[in-house]
N, CA and C of each residue as an Amber inpcrd file, in Angstrom:
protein
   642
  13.8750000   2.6640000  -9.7300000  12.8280000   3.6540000  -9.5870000
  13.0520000   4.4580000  -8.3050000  12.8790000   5.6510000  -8.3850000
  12.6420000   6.5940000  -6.8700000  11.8940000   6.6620000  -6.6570000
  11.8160000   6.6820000  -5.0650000   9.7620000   6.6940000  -4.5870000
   9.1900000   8.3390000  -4.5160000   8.5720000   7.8740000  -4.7010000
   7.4710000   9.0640000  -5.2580000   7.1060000   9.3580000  -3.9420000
   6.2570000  10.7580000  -4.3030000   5.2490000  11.0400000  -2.7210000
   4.0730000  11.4450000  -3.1840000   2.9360000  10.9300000  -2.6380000
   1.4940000  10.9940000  -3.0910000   1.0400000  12.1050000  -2.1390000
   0.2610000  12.9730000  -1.9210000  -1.0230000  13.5250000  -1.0030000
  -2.4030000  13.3440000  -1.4100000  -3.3640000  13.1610000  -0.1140000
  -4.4990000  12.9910000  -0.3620000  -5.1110000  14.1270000   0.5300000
  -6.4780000  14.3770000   0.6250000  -7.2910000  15.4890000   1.6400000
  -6.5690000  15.1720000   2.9010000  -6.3420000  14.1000000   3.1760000
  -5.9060000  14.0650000   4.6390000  -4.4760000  13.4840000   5.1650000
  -3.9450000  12.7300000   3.7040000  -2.8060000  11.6100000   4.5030000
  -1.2870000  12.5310000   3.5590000  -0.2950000  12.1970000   4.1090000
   0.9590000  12.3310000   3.0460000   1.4090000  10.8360000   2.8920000
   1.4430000  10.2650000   1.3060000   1.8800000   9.1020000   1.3380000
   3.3910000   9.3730000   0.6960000   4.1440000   8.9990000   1.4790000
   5.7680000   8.7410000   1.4270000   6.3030000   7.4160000   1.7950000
   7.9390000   7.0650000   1.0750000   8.4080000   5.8860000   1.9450000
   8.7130000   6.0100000   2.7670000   9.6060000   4.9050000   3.7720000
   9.7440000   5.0100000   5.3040000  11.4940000   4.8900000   5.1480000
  11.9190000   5.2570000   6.1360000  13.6370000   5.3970000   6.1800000
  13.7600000   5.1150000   7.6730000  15.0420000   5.1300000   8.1980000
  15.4670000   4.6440000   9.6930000  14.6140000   5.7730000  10.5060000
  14.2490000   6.8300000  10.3720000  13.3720000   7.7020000  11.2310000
  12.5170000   7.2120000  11.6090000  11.9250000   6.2480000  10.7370000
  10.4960000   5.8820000  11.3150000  10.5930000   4.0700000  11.6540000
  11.3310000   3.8720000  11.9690000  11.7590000   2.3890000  12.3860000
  10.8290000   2.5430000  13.8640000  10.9520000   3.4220000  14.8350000
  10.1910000   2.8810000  16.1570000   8.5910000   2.7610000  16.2920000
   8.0470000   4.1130000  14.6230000   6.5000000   3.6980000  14.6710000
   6.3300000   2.4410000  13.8580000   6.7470000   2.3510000  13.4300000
   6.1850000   0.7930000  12.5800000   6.9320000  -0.3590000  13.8760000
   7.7610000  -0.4050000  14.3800000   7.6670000  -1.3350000  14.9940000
   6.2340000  -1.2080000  16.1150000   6.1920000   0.0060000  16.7340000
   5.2830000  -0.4440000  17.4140000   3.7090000  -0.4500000  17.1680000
   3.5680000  -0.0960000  16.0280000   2.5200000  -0.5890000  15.2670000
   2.3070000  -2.0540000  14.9070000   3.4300000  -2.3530000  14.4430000
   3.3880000  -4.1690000  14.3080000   3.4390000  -4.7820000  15.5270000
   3.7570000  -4.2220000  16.6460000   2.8070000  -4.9880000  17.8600000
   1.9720000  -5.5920000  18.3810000   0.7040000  -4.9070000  17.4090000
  -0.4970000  -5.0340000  17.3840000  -0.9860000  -6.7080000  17.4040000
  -1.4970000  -7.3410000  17.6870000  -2.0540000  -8.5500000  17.7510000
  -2.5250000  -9.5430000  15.8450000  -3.4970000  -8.4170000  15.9140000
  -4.2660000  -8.4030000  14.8760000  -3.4070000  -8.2700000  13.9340000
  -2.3520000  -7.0500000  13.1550000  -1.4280000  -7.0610000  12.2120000
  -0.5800000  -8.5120000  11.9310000  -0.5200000  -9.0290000  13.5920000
   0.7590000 -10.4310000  13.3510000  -0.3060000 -10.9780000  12.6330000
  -1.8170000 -11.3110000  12.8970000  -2.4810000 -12.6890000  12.8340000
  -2.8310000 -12.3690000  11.5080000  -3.3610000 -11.3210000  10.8950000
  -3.6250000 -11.2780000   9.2990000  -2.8510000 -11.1420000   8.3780000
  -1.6500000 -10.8500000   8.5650000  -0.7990000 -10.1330000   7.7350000
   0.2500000 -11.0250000   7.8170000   1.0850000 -11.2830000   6.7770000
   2.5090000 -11.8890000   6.6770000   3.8480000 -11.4750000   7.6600000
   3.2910000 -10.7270000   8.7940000   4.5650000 -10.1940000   8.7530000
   4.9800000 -11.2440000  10.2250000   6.5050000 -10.7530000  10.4280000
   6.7040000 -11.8930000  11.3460000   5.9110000 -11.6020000  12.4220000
   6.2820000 -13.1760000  13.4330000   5.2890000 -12.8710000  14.9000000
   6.5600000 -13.9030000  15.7870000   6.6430000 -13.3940000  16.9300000
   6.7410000 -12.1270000  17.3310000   7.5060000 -11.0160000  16.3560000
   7.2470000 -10.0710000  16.6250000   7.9660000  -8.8380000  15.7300000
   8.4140000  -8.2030000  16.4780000  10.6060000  -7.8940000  16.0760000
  11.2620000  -7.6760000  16.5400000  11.6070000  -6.3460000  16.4270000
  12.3870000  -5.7580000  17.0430000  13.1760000  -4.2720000  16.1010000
  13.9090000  -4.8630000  15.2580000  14.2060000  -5.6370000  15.2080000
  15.2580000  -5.8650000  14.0280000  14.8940000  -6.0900000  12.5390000
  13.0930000  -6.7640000  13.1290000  12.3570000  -6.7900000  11.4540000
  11.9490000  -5.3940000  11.0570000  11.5970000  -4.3680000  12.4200000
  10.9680000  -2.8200000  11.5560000  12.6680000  -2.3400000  10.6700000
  13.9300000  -2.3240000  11.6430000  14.9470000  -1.9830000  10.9670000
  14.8810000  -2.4440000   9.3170000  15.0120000  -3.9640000   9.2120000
  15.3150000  -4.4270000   7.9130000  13.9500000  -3.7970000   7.0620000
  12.9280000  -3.8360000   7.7330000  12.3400000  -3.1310000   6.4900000
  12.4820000  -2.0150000   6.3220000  12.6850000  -0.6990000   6.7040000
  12.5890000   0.0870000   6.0460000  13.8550000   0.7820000   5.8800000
  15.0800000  -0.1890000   6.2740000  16.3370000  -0.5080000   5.6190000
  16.6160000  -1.1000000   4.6220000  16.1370000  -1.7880000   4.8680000
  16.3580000  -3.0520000   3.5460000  15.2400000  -2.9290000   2.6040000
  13.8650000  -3.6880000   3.1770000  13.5090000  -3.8720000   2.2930000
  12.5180000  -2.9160000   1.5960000  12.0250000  -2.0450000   1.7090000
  11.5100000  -0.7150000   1.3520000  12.3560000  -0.0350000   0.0090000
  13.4730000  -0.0590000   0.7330000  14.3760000   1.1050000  -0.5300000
  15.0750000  -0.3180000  -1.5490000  14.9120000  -1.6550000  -1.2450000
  15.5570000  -1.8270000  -2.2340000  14.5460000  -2.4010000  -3.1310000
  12.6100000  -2.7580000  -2.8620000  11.8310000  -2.7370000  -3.3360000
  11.3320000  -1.7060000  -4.7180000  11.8500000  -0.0910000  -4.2110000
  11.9260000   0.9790000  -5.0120000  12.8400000   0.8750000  -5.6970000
  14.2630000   0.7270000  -5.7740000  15.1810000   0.3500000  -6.1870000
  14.6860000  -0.4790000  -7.3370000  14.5480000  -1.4170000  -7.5400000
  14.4040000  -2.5950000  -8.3860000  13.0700000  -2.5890000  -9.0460000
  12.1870000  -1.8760000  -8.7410000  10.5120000  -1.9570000  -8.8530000
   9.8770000  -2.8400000  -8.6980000  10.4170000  -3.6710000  -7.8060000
   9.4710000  -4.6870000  -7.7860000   8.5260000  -4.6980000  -6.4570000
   8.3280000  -3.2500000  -5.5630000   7.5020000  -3.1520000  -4.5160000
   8.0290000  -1.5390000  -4.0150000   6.4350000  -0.8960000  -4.3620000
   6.4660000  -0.1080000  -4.0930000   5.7730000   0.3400000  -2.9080000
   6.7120000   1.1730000  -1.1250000   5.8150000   0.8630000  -0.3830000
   5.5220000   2.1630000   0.4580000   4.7620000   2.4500000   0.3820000
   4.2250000   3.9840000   0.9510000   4.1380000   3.9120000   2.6440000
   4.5660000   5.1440000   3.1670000   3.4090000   4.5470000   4.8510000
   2.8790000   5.9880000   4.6040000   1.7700000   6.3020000   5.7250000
   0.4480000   6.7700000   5.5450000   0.2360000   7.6710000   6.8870000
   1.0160000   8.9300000   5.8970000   1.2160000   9.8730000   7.5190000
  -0.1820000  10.7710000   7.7370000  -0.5440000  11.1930000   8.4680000
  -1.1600000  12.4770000   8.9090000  -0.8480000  13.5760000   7.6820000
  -1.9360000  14.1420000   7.5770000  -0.7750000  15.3450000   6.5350000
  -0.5220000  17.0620000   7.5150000   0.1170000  17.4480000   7.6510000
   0.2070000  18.6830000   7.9090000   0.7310000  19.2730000   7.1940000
   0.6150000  20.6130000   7.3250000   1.3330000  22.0520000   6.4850000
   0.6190000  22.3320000   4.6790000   1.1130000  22.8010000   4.0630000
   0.3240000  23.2490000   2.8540000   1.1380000  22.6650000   1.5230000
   0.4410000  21.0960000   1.6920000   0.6240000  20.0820000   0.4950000
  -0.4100000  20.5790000  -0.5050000   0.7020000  20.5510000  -2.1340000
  -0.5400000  20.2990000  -3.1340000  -0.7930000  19.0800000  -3.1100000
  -2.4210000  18.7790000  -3.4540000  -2.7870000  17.5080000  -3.5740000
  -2.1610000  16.6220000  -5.3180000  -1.8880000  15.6860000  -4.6460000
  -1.5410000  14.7540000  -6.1450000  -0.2470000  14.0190000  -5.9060000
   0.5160000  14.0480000  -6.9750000   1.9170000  13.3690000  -6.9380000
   3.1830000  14.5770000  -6.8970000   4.0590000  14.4410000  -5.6450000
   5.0410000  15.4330000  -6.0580000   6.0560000  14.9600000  -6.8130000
   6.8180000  15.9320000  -6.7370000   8.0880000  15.4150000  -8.2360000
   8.9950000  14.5010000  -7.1240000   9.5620000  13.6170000  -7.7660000
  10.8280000  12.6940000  -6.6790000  11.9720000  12.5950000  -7.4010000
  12.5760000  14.0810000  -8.0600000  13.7580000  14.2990000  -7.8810000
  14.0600000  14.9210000  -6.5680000  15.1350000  15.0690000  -6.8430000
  15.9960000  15.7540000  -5.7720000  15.3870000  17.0430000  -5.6970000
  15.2870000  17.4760000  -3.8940000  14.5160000  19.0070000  -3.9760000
  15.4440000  20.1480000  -4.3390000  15.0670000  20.8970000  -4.7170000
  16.4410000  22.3330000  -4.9430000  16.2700000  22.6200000  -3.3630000
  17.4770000  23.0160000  -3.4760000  18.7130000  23.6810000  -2.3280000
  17.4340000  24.4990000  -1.7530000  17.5190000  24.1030000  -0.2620000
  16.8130000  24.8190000   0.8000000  15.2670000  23.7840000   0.9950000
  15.0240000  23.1610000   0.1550000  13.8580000  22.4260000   1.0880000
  13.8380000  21.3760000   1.4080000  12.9430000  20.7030000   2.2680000
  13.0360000  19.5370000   2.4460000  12.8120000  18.1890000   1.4310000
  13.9000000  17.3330000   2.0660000  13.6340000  16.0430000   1.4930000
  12.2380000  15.6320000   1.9460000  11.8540000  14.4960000   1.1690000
  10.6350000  14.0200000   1.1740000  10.7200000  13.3220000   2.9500000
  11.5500000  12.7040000   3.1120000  10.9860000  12.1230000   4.3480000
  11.0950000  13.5150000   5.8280000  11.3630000  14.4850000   5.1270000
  11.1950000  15.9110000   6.0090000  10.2480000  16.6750000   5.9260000
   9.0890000  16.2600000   4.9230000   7.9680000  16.8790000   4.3540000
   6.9800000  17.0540000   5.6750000   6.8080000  18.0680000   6.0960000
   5.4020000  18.2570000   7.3040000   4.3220000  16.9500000   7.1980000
   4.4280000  16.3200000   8.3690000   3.7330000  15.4110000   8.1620000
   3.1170000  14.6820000   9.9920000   2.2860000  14.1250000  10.2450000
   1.8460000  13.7260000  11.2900000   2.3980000  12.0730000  11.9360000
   1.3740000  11.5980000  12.2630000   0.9760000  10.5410000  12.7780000
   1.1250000   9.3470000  12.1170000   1.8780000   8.4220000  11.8830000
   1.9240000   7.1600000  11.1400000   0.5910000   6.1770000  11.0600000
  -0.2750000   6.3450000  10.3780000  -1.5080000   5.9950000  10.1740000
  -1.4900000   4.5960000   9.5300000  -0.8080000   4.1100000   8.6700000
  -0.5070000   2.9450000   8.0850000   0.2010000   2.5280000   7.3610000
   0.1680000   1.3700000   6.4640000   1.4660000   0.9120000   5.4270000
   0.4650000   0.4010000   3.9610000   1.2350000   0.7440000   3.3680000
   0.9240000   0.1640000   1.9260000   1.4430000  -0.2480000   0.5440000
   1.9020000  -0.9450000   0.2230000   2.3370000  -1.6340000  -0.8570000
   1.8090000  -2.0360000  -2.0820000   2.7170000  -2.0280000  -3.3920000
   2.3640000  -1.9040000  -4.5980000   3.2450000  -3.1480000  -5.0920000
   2.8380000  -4.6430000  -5.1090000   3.7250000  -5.2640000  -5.7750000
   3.4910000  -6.0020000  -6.9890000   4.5750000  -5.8170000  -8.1300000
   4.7540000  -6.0010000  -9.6590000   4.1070000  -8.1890000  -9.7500000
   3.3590000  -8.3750000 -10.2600000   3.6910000  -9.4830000  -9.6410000
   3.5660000 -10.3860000 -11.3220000   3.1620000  -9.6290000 -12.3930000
   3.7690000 -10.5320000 -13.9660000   3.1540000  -9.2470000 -14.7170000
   3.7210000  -8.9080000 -16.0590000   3.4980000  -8.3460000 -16.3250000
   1.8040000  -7.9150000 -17.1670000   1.9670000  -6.3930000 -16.3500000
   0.3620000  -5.7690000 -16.6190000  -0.8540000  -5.9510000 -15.2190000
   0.3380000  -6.8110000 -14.4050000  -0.5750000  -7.0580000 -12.8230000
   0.3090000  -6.8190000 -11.7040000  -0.4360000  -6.0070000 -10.6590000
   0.4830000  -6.0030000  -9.4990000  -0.6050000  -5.9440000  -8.4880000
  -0.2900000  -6.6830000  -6.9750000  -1.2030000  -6.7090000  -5.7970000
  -0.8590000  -5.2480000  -4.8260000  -2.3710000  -5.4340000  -4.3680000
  -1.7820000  -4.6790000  -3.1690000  -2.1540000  -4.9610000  -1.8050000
  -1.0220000  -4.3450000  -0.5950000  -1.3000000  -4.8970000   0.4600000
  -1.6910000  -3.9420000   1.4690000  -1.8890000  -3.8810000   2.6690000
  -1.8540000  -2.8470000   3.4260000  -2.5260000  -3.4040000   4.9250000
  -2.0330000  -2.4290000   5.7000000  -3.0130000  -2.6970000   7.3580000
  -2.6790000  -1.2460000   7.7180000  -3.3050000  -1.1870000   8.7450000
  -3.5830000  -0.0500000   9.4690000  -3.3700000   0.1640000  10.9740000
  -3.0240000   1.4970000  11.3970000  -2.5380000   1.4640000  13.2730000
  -3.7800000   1.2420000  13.5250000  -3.7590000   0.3670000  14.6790000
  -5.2770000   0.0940000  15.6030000  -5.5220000   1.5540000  15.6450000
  -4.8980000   2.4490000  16.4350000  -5.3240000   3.8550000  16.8280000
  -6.0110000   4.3040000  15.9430000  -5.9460000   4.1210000  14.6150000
  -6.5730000   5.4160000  13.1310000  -7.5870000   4.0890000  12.6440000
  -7.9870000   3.2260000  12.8830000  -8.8670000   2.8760000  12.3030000
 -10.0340000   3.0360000  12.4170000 -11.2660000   2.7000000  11.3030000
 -12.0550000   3.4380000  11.5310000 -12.3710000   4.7150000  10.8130000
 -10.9400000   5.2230000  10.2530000 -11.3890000   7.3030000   9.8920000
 -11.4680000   7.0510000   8.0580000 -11.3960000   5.6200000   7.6630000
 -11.0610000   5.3540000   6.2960000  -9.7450000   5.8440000   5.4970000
  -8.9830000   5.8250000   6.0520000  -7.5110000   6.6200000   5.7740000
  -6.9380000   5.5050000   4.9110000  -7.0860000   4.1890000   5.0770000
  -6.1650000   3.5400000   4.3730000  -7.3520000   3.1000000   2.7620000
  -8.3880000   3.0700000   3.1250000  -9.2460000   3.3110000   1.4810000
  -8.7820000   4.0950000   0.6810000  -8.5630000   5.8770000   1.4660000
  -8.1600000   6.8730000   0.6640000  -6.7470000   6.6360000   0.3400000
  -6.3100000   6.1510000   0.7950000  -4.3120000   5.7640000   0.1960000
  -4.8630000   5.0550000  -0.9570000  -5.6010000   4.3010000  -0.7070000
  -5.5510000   3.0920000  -1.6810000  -5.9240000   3.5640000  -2.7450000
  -6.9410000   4.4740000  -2.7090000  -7.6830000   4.7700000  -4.1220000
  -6.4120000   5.6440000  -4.9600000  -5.5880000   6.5710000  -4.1570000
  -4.6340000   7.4450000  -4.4650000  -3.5220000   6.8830000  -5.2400000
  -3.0960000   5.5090000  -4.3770000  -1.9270000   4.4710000  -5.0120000
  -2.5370000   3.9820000  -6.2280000  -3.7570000   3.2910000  -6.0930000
  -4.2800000   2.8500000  -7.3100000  -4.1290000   3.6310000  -8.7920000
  -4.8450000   4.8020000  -8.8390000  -4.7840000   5.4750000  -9.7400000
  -2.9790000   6.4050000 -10.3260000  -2.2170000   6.0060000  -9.2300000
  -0.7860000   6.8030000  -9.2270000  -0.3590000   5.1020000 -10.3750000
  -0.7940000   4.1460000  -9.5480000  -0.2460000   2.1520000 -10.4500000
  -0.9950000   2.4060000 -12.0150000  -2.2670000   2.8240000 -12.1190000
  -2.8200000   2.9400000 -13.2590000  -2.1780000   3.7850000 -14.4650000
  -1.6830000   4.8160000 -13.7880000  -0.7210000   5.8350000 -14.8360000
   0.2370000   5.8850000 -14.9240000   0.7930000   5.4610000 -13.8250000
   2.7460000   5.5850000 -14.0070000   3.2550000   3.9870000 -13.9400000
   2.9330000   2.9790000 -13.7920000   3.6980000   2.2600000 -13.5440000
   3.0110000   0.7690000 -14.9760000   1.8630000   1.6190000 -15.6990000
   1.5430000   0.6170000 -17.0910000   0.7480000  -0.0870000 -16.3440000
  -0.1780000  -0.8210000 -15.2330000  -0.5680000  -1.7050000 -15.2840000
  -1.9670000  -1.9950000 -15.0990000  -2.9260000  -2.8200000 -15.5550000
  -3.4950000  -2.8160000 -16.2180000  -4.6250000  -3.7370000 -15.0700000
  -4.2280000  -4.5220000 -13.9870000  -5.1240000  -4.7220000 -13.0200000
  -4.6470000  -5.3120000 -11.4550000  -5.6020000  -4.4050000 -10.9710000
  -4.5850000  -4.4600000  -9.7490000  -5.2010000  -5.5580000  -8.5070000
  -4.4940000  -6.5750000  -8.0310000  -5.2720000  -7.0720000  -7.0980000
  -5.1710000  -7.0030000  -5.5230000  -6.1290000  -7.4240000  -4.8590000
  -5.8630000  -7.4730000  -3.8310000  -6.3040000  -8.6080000  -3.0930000
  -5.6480000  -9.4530000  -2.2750000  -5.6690000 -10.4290000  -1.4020000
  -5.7680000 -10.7480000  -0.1410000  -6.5920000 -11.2010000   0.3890000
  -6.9840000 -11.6880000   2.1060000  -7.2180000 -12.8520000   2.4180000
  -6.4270000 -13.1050000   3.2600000  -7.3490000 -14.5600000   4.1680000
  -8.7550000 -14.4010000   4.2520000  -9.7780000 -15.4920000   3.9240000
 -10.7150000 -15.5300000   4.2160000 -10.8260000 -14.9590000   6.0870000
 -12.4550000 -14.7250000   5.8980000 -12.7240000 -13.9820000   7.6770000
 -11.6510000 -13.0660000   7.7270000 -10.7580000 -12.2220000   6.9870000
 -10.1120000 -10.7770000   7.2390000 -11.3170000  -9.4440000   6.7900000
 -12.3440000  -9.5890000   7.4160000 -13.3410000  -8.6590000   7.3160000
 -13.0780000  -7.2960000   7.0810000 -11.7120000  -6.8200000   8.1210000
 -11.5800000  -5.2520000   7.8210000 -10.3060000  -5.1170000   6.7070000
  -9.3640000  -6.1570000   5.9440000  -9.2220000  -5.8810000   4.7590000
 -10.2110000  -5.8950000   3.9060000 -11.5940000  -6.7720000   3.8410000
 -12.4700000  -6.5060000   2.8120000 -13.0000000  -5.4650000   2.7560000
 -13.0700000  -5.1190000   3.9490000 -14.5860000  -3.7280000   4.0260000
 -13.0830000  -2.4690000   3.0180000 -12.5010000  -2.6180000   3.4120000
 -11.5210000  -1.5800000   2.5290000 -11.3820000  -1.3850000   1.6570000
 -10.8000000  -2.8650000   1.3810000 -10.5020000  -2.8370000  -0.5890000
 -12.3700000  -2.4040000  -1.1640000 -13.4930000  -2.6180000  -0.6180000
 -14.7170000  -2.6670000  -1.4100000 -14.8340000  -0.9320000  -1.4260000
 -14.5120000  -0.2700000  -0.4300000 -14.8910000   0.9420000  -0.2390000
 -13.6250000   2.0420000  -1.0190000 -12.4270000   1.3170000  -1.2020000
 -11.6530000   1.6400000  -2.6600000 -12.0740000   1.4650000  -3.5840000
 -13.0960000   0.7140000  -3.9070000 -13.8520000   0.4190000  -5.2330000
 -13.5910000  -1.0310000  -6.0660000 -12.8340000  -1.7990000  -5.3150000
 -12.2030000  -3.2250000  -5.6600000 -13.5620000  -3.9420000  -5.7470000
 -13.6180000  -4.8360000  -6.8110000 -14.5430000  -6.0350000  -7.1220000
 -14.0320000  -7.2900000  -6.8020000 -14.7050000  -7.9470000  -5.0360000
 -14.1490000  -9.4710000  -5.0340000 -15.1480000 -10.5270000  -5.5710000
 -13.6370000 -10.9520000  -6.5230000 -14.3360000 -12.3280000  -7.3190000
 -14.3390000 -13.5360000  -6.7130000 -14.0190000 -13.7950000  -5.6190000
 -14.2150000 -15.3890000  -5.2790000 -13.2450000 -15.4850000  -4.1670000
 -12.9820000 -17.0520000  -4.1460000 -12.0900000 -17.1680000  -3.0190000
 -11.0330000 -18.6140000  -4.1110000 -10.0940000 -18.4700000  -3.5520000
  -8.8190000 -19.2480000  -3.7920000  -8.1670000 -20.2190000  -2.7180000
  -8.0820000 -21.4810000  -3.2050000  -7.8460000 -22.4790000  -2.0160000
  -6.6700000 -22.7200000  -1.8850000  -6.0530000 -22.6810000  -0.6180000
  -4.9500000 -22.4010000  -0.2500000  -3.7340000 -21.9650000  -1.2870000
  -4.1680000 -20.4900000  -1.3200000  -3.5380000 -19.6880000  -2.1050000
  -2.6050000 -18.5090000  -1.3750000  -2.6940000 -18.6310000  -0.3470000
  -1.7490000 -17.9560000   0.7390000  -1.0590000 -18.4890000   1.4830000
   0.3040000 -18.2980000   1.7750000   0.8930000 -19.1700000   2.9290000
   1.4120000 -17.7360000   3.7230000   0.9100000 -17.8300000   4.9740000
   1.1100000 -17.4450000   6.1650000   1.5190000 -17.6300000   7.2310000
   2.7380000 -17.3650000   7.5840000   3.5740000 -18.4040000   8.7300000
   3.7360000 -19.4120000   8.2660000   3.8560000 -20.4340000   7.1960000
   4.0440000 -21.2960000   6.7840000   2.8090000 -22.3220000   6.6090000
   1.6760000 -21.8290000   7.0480000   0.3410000 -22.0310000   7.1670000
  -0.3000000 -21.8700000   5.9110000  -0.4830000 -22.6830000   4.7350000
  -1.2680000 -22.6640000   3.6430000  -3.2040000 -21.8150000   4.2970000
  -3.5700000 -21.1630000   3.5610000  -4.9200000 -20.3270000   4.1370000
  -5.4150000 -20.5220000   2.7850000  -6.9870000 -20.4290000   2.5230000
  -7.9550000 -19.9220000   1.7600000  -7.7440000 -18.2940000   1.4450000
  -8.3830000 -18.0330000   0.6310000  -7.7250000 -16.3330000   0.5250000
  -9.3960000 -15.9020000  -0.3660000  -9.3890000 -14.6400000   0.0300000
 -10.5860000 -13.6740000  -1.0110000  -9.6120000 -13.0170000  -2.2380000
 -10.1140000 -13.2230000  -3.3500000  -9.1610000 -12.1840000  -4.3160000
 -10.0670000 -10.7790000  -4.7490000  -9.7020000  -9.9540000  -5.0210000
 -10.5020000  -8.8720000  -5.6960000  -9.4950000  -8.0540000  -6.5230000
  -9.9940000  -7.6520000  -7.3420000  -9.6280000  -6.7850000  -8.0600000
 -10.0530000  -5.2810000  -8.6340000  -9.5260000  -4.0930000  -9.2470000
  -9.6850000  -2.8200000  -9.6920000  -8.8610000  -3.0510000 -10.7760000
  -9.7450000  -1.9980000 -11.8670000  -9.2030000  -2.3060000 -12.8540000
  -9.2160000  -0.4340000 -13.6780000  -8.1790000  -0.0080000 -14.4150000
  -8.1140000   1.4360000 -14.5840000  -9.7150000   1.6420000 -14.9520000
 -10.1120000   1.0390000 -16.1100000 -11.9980000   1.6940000 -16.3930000
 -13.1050000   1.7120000 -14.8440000 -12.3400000   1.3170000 -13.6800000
 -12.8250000   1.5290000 -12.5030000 -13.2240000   2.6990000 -12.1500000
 -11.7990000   3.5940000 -12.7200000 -11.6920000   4.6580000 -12.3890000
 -11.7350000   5.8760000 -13.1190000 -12.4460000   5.3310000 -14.6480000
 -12.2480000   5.9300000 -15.6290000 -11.1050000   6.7230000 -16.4260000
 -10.0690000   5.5330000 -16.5860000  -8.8960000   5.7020000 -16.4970000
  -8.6320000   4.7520000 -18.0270000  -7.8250000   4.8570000 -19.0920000
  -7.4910000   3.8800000 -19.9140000  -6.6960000   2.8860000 -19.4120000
  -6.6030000   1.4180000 -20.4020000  -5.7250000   0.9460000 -20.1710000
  -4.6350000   0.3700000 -20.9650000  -3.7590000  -0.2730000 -21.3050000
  -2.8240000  -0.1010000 -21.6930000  -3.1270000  -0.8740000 -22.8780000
  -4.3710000  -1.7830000 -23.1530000  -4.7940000  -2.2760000 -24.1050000
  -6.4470000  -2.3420000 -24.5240000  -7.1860000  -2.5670000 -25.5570000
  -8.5640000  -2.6980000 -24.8600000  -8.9060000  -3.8710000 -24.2300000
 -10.0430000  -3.9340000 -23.2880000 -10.8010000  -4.6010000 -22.4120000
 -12.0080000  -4.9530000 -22.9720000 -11.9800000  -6.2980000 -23.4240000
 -13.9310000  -6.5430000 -23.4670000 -13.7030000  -7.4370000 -22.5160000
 -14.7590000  -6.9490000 -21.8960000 -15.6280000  -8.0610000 -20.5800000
 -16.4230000  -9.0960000 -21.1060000 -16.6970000 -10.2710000 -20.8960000
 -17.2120000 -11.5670000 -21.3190000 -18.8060000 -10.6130000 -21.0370000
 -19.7270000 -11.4410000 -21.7580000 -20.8800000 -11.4390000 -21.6740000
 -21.5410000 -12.5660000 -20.6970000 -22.5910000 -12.0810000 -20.0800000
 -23.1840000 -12.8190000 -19.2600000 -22.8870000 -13.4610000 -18.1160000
């Protein structure tokens, strides 16, 4: 698969390439990103390199993780999905597209078929402006139509308050909690699950849906 590029009122969602290896590293600095999030701790340059060396493009590559970061938007984007062929002669590639401030990260992963999770955090600096809700709702509905699937979840350590307040204000329904259903640092955790589902968004889905009664 080639990665796509999303716009919203405010963000350009694109993938990340060696250009942007020094904001995500020093975004993953952050305290808070090590302690909620999977990613390593301490966090090196060598982990921002591999990801958006490695593992970013070969996620798109394979489809099995699709991962946006969450720029600022500048200049005069149509809103929606742009095309991710190749641009004709004279404009920019996507990761040359007018764009700002590295606002956050977000991920789309396949995880059996007709379900895929999603993940995301945010720069300490931009939080707060709801930027990573609006990715989310944008990715969501881009997973609902192009990629077949049929419900999307999302996952937190219990007490990750500002992933919940997010996914709820994307429109995600959390159903419960799951016992040690996360391993983190090698640390088995409790987890919140929630989910969105395309009739969320008034969207079909790839089969019908009856909801249980009562």
């Amino acid at each position: 698969m080639e990665p796509v590029v999303l716009t919203t009122d405010r963000l350009l969602l694109r993938t990340v390439g060696p250009a942007d290896t020094d904001a995500v590293y020093a975004a993953a600095q952050d305290p808070d990103i090590q302690r909620w999030t999977t990613v390593p701790s301490p966090y090196l340059y060598e982990h921002a390199r591999g990801f958006v060396e490695r593992q970013v493009p070969d996620g798109w590559a394979d489809g099995s993780m699709c991962t946006f970061g969450l720029f600022l938007r500048h200049g005069d984007l149509h809103h929606g999905e742009l095309p991710h062929e190749e641009p004709p002669h004279g404009e920019p590639p996507h990761e040359d597209l007018p764009h700002g401030e590295l606002t956050g990260m977000l991920g789309v992963t396949m995880r059996s078929l007709g379900t895929a999770e999603i993940g995301f955090w945010a720069v300490k600096e931009h939080r707060g402006n709801g930027y990573v809700a609006e990715a989310a709702g944008a990715v969501a509905r881009w997973t609902f139509t192009r990629l077949g699937v049929d419900r999307l979840e999302w996952r937190a350590e219990v007490g990750n308050r500002a992933s919940r307040a997010v996914a709820e204000r994307a429109g995600f329904t959390v159903e419960g909690t799951l016992r040690a259903a996360l391993n983190n640092k090698g640390v088995l955790r409790d987890c919140w699950v929630g989910s969105l589902l395309p009739s969320d968004l008034n969207l079909a889905s790839t089969a019908p849906y009856l909801p249980a009664r009562g």
